[in-house]
C-alpha positions in Angstrom: 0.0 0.0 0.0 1.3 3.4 -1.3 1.3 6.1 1.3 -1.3 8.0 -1.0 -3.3 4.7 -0.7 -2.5 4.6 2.9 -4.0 8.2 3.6 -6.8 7.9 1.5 -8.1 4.9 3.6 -7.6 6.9 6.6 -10.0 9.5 5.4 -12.7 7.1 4.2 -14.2 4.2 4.9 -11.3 2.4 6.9 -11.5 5.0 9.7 -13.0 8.2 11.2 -12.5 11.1 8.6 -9.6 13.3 9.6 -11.9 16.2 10.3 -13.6 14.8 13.0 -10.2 14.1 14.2 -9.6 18.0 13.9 -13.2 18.9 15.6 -12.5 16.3 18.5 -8.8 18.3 19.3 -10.3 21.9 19.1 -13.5 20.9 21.2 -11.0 20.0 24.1 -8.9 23.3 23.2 -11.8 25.4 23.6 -12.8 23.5 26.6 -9.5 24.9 28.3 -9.2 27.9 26.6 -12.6 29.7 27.4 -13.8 27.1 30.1 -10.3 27.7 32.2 -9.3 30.9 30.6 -12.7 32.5 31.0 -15.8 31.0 32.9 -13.4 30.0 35.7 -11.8 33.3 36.1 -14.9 34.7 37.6 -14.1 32.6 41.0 -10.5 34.2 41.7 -12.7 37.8 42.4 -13.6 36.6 45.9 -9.8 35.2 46.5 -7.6 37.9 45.6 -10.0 40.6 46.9 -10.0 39.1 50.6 -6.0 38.5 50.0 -4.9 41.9 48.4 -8.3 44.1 50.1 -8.8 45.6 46.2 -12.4 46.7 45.6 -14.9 44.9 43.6 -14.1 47.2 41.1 -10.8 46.4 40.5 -10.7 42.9 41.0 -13.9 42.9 38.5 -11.9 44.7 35.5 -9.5 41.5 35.6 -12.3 39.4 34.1 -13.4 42.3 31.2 -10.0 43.5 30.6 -10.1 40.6 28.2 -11.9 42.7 25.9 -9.5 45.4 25.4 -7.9 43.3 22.8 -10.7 43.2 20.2 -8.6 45.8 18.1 -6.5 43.0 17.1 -9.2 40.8 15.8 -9.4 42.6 13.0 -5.6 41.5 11.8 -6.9 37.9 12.6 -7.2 37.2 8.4 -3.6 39.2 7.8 -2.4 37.1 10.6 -3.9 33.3 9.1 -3.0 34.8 5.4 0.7 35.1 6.7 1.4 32.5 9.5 -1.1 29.6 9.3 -3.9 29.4 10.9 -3.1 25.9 12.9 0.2 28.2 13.9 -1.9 31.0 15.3 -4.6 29.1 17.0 -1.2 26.9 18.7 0.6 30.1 19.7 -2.7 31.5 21.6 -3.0 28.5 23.7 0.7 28.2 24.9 0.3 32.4 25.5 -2.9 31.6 27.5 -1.1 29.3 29.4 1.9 30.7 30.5 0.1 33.9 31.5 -2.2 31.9 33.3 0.7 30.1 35.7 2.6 33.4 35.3 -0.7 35.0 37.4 0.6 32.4 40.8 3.4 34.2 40.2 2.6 37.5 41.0 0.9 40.1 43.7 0.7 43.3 42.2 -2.8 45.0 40.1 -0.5 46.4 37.7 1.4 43.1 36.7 -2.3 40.6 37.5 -3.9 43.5 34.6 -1.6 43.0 31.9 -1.2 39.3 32.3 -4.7 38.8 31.8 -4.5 41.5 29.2 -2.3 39.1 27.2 -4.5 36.6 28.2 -7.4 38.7 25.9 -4.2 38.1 23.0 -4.3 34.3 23.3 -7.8 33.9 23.1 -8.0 36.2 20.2 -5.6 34.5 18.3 -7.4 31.2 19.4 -10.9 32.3 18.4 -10.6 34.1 15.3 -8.9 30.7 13.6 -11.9 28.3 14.5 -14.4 29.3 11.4 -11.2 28.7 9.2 -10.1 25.8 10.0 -13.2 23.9 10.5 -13.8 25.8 6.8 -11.1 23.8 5.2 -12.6 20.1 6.3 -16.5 20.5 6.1 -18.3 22.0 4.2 -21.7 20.5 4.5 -21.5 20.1 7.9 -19.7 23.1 8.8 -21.9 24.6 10.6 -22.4 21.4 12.7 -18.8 21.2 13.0 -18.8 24.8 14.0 -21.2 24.3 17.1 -19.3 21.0 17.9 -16.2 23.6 18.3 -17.4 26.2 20.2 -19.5 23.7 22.0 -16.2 22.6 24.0 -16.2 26.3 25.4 -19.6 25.8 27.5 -19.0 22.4 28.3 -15.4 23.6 29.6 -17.5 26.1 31.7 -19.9 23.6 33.4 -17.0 20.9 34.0 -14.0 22.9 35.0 -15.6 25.6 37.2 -16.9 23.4 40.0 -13.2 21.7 39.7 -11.7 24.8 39.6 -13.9 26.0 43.0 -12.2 23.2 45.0 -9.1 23.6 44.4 -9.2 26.9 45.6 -11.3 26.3 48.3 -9.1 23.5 49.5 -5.7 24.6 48.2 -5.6 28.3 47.1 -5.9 30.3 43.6 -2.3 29.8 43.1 -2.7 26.8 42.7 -5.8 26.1 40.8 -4.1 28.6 38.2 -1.5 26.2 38.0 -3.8 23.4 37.1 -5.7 25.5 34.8 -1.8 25.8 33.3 -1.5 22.2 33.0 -4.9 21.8 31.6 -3.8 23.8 28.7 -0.5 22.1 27.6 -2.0 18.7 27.9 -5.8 18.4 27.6 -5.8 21.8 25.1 -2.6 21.7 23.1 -1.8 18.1 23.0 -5.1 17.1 20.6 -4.6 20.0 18.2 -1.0 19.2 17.9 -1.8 15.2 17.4 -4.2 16.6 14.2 -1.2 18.4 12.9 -0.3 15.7 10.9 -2.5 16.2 7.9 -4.0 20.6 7.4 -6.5 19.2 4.6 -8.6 16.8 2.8 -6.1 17.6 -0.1 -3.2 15.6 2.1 -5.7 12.7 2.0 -7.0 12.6 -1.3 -10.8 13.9 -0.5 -12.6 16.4 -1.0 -14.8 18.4 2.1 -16.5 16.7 4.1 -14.5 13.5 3.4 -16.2 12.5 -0.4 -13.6 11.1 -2.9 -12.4 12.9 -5.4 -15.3 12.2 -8.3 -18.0 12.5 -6.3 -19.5 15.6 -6.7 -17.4 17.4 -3.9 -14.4 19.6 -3.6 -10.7 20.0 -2.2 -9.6 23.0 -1.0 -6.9 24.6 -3.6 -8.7 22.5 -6.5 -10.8 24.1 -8.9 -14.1 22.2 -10.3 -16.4 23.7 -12.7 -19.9 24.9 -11.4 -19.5 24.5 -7.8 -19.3 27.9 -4.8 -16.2 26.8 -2.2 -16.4 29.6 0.7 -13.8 31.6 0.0 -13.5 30.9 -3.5 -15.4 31.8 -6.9 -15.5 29.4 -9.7 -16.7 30.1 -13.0 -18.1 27.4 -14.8 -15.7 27.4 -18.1 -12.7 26.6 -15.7 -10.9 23.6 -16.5 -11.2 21.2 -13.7 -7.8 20.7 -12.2 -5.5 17.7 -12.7 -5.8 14.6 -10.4 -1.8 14.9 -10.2 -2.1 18.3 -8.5 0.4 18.2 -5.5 -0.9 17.6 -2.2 1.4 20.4 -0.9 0.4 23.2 -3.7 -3.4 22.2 -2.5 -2.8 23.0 1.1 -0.6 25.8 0.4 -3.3 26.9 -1.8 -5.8 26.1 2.0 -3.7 28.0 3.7 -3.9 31.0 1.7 -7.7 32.5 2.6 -9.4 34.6 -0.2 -10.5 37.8 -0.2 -9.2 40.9 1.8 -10.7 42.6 5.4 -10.9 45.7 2.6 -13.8 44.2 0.3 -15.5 42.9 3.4 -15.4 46.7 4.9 -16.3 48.4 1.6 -19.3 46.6 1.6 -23.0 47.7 2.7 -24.0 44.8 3.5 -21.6 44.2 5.6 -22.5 47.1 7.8 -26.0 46.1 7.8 -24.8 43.0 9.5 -22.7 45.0 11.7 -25.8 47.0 13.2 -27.9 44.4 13.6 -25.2 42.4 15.4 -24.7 46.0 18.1 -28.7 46.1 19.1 -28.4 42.2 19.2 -25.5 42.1 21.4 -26.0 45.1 23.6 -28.7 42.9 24.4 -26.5 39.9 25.1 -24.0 41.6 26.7 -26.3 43.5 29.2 -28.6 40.8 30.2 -25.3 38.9 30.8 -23.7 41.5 33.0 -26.7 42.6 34.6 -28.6 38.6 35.6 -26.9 38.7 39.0 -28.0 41.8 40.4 -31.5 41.3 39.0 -31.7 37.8 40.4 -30.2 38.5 44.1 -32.5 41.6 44.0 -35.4 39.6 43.3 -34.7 37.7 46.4 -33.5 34.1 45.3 -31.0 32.3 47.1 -27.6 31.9 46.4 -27.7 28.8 46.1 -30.9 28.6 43.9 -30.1 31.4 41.2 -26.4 29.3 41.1 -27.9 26.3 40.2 -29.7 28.1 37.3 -28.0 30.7 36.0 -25.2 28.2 36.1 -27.0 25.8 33.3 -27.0 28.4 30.6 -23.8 27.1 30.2 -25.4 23.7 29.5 -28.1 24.9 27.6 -25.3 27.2 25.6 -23.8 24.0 24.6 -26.7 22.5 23.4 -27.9 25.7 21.5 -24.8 25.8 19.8 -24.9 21.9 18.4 -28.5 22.6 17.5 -28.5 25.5 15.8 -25.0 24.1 13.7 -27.4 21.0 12.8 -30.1 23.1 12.1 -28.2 25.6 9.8 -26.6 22.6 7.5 -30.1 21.3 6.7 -32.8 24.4 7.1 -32.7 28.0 5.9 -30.7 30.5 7.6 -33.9 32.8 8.0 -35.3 30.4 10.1 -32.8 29.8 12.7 -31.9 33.8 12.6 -35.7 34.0 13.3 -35.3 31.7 16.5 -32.2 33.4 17.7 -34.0 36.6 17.7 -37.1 34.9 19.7 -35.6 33.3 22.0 -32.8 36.5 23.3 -36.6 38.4 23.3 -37.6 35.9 25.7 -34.9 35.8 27.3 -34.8 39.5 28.2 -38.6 39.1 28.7 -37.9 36.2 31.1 -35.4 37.9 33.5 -38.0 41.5 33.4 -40.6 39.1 35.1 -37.9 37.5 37.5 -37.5 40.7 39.3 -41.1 41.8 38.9 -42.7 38.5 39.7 -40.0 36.6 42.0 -41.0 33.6 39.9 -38.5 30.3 39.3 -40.4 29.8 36.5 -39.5 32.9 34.8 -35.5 32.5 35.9 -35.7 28.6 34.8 -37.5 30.7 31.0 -34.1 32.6 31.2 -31.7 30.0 31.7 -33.4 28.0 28.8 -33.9 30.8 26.1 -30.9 32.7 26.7 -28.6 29.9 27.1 -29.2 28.8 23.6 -29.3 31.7 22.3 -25.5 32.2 24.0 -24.6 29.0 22.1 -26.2 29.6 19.1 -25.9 33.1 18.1 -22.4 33.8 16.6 -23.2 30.0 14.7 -26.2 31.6 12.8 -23.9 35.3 12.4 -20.9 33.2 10.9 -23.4 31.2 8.1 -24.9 34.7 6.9 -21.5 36.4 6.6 -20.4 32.9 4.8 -23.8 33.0 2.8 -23.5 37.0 1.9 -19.8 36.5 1.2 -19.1 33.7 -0.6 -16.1 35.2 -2.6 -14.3 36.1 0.5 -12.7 33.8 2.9 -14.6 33.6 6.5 -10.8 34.3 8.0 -11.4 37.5 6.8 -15.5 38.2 7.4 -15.5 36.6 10.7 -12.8 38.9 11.9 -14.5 41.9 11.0 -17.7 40.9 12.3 -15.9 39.7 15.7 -14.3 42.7 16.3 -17.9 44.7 16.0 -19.2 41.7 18.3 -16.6 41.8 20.9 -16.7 45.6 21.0 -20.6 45.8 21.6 -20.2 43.3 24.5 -17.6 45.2 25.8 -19.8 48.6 26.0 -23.5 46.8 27.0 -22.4 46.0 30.2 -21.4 49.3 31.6 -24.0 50.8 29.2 -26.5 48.6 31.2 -25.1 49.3 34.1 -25.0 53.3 33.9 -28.7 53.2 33.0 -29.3 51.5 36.0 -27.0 54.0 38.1 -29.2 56.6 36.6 -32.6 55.7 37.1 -32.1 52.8 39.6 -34.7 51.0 37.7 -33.8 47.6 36.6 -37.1 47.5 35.0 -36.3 50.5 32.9 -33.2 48.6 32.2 -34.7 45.4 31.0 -37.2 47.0 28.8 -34.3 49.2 27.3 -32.5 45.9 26.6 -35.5 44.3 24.9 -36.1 47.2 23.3 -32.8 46.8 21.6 -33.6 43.3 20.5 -36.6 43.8 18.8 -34.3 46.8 16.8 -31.7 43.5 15.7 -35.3 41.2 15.1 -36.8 43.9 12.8 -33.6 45.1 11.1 -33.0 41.2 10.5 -35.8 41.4 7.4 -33.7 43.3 5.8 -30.9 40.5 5.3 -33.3 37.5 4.8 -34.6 39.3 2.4 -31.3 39.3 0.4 -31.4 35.9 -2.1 -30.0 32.7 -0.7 -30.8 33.0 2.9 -34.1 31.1 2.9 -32.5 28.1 2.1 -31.1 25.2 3.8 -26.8 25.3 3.5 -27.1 22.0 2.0 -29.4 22.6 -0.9 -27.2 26.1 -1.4 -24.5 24.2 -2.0 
């Protein structure tokens, strides 16, 4: 057996496709990344304020200053273009870890701030590769593959913070940064360097999605007549290309996204996109910032409003798979329709916890807008794929991150200030819900463009 031979049966039917292989490692990277990196941050507040006596305030800008690095989000499809995206996403997980044990390290605000600000770096540069690489193995499932991916994040959340709670309750946060450390180099990196073996189907003699050259699907870097790879335009009087094409000029030619952040900024519709996805996520990003206060004002134990508000996480994950199913198989419009439902009822669910004092209503939250956490940036990234199909999603996703990231980072002080002023959370919630029936009406106005009332599968 040839090693062509050899690699072609470990695409196909003599094994699990590679890709899977690739979705397996960066489910367990995100897991560390975002559910060490991030949801377990939030525990060290109540540690190093009763250690260092810093104010809520301060300890509290160590978990947002995260944010602060959205700027460079926008080089994310320079950075892919010019280093590799498996190269980028690697370098953000060893920077995320070595800031992370660097933190047990240290005892000043100053030095804690910019670790974590380099922190904000890692994950960038993790994040912003994700819709790339899954790009370059699936494109019928992608989006599935996409909420398989950012699935790990949640999951990470739900597993790693009780785990995370008792090592500091029974051995410090030094420590338990030191394990979250660990938990990068081995459970995150290990995986995604294991994959690195093979960067395409082209290395294996498929086409996306794991179908044999032949049958009716593509590899990324070859051309075939009459068929739209993201990324890529192919007009229909182009040669197919020949079966002896190198497997190195194909994944060069992978490696290399399409497009430029210029066309993707120059374009209309692109901003339309953009301002539906700031009244969206000033929705998001206040409700998130603001569910504790409104929950511990409404009177629920501790204990109680842990339990649920804990599970969006759970229900963040499962929103994401679903809506990745949903989007391979139904139309865009319809799952952009349910996102916008469920983060009304979401808002609408927490403005009756603090009128009514209900579990009902918190249980209504944890359910709508836990899926709508999981789901959201799924249904964003298959418009900008479907609206864009000439440009590569390392350059679309980066620009539409950036404006995602930056709304998130104003909501919750925006929220936050209208409360201060009127001290009216009330006021505040309707405010919110307001702004999300501004992203569910402006939303027409991109279903109504052609393509998005149809399942990505028949599109394609």
């Amino acid at each position: 057996m040839t090693a062509a031979t050899a690699a072609a049966a470990l695409g196909t039917g003599q094994g699990m496709y590679y890709g899977r292989k690739v979705l397996i490692a960066l489910f367990f990277a995100g897991f560390m990344v975002y559910g060490g990196g991030l949801y377990c941050f939030v525990l060290f507040i109540p540690p190093l304020t009763a250690e260092f006596h810093w104010n809520r305030a301060a300890t509290s800008g160590l978990v947002t200053v995260f944010w602060l690095s959205a700027p460079l989000i926008l080089l994310g499809g320079a950075a892919i273009k010019r280093v590799g995206a498996m190269r980028l996403l690697i370098a953000g997980i060893v920077i995320e870890a070595l800031c992370v044990a660097s933190l047990s390290t240290v005892s000043t605000f100053a030095e804690m701030y910019v670790l974590r600000g380099a922190m904000g770096v890692g994950k960038v540069m993790f994040a912003v590769t994700l819709p790339y690489v899954i790009s370059r193995w699936f494109a019928r499932d992608y989006s599935l593959g996409l909420g398989i991916a950012w699935a790990g994040w949640h999951v990470g959340g739900m597993v790693l913070a009780p785990l995370t709670g008792a090592i500091i309750a029974g051995f410090g946060w030094r420590p338990a940064c030191l394990a979250i450390a660990a938990g990068l180099l081995t459970v995150g990196l290990l995986p995604v360097l294991a994959t690195l073996r093979y960067r395409s189907p082209a290395q294996l003699g498929l086409g996306l999605d794991g179908v044999p050259l032949g049958a009716g699907h593509v590899v990324p870097g070859h051309v075939v007549p009459g068929h739209v790879v993201p990324g890529h335009v192919v007009p229909a009087n182009v040669p197919p290309a020949a079966p002896a094409a190198s497997a190195a000029a194909a994944t060069a030619a992978a490696e290399a996204p399409a497009g430029t952040l210029g066309a993707v900024l120059g374009s209309p519709t692109f901003w339309l996109i953009a301002l539906v996805t700031l009244f969206f996520y000033a929705t998001y990003g206040g409700l998130l910032t603001q569910e504790s206060s409104v929950v511990e004002g409404a009177g629920f134990s501790p204990r109680l409003s842990s339990l649920v508000l804990g599970s969006t996480a759970g229900f963040a994950a499962i929103g994401g798979l679903a809506s990745g199913w949903l989007l391979d198989r139904y139309s865009i419009r319809a799952v952009g329709f349910a996102m916008n439902v469920l983060l009304l009822a979401g808002a609408a669910s927490l403005l009756l916890v603090g009128r009514l004092h209900a579990v009902a209503a918190l249980v209504s939250y944890a359910v709508c807008f836990g899926i709508t956490i999981g789901g959201s940036d799924i249904y964003f990234v298959a418009v900008l794929r479907r609206r864009f199909p000439d440009v590569s999603v390392a350059f679309t996703y980066s620009a539409w991150y950036f404006c995602e990231i930056f709304t998130l980072f104003a909501a919750g002080p925006a929220a936050g200030k209208v409360f201060d002023l009127t001290g009216n959370y009330d006021l505040t919630l309707a405010l919110l819900a307001g702004c999300a029936a501004l992203a569910f009406a402006l939303s027409f106005l991109i279903w109504r463009k052609a393509g998005l009332a149809t399942g990505s599968r028949a599109a394609q």
